[in-house]
N, C-alpha and C positions, 0 to 999 in steps of 0.2 A: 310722124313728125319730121317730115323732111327739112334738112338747114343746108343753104348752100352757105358758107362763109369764106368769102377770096380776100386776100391779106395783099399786100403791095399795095397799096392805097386805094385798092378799088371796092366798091360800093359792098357790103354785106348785103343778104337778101335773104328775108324767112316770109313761110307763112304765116297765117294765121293762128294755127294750130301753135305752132313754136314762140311767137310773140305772146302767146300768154301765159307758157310753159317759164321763158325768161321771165316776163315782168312779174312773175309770182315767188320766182325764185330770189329777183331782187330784195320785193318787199317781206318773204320772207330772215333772209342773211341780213337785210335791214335791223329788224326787231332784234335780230342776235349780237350784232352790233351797239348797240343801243342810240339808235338814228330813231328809230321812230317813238311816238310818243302819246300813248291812251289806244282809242280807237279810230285818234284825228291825223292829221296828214295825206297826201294823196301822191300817188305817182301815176304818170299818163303818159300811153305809149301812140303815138300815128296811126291806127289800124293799115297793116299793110293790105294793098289793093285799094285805098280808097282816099280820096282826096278830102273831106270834112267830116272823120268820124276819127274817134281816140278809143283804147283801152285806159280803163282806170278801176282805181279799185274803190269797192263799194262803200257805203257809210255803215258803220257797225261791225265791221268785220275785225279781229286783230289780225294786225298781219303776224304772227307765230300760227294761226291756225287756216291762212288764204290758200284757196286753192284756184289754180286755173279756170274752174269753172264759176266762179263767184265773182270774175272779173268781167266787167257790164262796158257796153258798148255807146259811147253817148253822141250824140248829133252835134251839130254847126247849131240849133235850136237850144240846146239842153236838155232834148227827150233821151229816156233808155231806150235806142233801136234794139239792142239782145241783153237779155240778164235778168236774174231774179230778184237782184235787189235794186236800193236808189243810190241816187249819188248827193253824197254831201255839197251845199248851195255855192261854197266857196273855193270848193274843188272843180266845179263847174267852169266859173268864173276869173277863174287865174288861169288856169289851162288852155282852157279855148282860146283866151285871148294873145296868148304865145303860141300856142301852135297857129293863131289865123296873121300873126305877125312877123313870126318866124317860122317859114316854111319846113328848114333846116333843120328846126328843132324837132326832129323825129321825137326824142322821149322827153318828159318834162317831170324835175322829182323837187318837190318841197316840201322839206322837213323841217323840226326844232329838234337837231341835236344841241346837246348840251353845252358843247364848248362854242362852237359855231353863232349860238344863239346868244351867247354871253359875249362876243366881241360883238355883237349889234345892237348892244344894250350897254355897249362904253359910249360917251359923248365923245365924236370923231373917232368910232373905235375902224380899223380897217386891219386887213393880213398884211402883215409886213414880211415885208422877205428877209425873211431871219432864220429859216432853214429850207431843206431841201424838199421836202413836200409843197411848201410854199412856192418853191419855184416853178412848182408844176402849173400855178395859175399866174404867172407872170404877164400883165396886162389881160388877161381875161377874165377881169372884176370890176364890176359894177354897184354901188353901193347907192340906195334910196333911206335918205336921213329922214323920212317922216314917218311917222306911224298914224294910221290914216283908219285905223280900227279893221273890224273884219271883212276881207271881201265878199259882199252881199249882193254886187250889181255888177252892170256892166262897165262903168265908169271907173270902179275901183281897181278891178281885175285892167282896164285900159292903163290903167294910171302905172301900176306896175310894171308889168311889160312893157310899155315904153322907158321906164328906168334902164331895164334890160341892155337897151341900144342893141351895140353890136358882139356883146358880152357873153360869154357862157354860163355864169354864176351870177347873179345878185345876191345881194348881203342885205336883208329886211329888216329896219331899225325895227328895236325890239320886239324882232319877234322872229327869224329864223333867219333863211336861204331858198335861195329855188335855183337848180343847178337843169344846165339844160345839155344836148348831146342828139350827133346821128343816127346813135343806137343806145338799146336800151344797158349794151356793155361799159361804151364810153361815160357817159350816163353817170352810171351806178361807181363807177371806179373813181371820177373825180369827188364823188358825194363823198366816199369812203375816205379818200387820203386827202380832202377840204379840211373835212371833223378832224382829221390827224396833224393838219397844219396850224389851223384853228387850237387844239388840248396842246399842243407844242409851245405854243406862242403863250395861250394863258400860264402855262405851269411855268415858264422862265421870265412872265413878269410878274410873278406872283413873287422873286425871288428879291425883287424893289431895286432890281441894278437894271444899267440901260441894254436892251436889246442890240444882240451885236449885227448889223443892217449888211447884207449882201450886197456890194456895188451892183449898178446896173449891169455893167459890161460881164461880169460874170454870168449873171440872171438870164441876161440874151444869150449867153454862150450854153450854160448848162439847161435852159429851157431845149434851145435849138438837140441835146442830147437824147431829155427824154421824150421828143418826136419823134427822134430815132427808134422810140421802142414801143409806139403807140398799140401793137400787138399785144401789149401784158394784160389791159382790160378785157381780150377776146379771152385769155387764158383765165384771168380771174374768175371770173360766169363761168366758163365753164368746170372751173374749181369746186366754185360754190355749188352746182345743177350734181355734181358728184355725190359730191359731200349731202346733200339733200335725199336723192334718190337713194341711198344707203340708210341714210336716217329719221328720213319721216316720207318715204314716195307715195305717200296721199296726197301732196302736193300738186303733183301731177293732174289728176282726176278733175 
């Protein structure tokens, strides 16, 4: 599993091999988290080397028990090119359609966490920048105020992703998030401290006093710090890949 990873802002680079070693790791520390939820949800990786194929993870699977090998390889078409399972209809269909509109979107994760999922189920619910996690998505939110039922075609999954714009996150009236990213680290790290901005925000309006609102000028200043440190995601993953391969490295496999 060769990983070359260069920091200074220039581009990470894995194979194949490695890109499912990661996305399995995520969707693992995911379920541990408590980000995912039944055997539904899907995260989808770019297949590196190829311009209109993704890794995603299969229909039926939990992820507490994913291993690299059970993560299926899907077409520009919606056929399985490698893997021995299928892929759930509307994991298809939302994916494809930001990766074929967002080139940049190397990885693509939509989930229903719990709190996350509950601010898109307030009437004009949004992340207010009210603490310091929140800052970390400062203008990079996107919010789609309808709910449009399940994505089952190609119109629905269209209709999404153009919400998207030029966003990294959408906030999915009642019904979750889809958090987007260059890699599967960036990715995973903004999903992780979203849900932590999002449990922040509900637990201190739960307390019926008014939210205390971070001026802009600060937001732009302490944003502009944690660019500074956009290296903590590469470390997290690799935290996580640690902590995994000591604790369950069937994962792996």
């Amino acid at each position: 599993m060769s990983t070359e990873h260069v920091h200074s802002g220039a581009t990470q680079t894995i194979d194949q091999t490695q890109a499912r070693v990661d996305l399995t790791a995520a969707l693992r520390w995911a379920d541990r988290q408590n980000l995912s939820e039944g055997v539904c949800n899907h995260f989808s990786l770019a297949l590196p080397g190829t311009l209109d194929r993704f890794l995603l993870n299969p229909q039926g699977i939990h992820w507490s028990e994913m291993c690299a090998s059970d993560l299926i390889v899907v077409d520009a078409a919606g056929q399985v090119s490698d893997g021995k399972h299928t892929a759930e209809p509307s994991a298809f269909f939302i994916h494809s359609s930001v990766h074929r509109s967002r080139p940049s979107a190397k990885c693509v994760l939509h989930a229903h966490p719990p709190y996350c999922t509950a601010l898109s189920c307030l009437d004009g619910g949004r992340l207010e920048m009210c603490s310091q996690n929140a800052i970390r998505f400062y203008g990079r939110v996107a919010c789609d105020d309808t709910y449009n039922g399940a994505a089952f075609d190609d119109d629905e999954g269209d209709r999404i992703s153009s919400k998207l714009q030029d966003r990294d996150v959408l906030f999915m009236a009642n019904h979750g998030v889809l958090v987007t990213g260059d890699s599967i680290a960036t990715a995973f790290d903004d999903l992780y401290y979203l849900e932590r901005a999002a449990m922040t925000q509900i637990i201190a309006m739960s307390a019926g006093r008014p939210l205390r609102i971070i001026p802009d000028d600060v937001c732009q200043m302490a944003y502009g710090q944690f660019g500074a440190e956009s290296e903590q995601a590469y470390h997290f993953l690799e935290a996580i890949k640690r902590i995994l391969m000591r604790e369950c490295p069937e994962f792996l496999e």
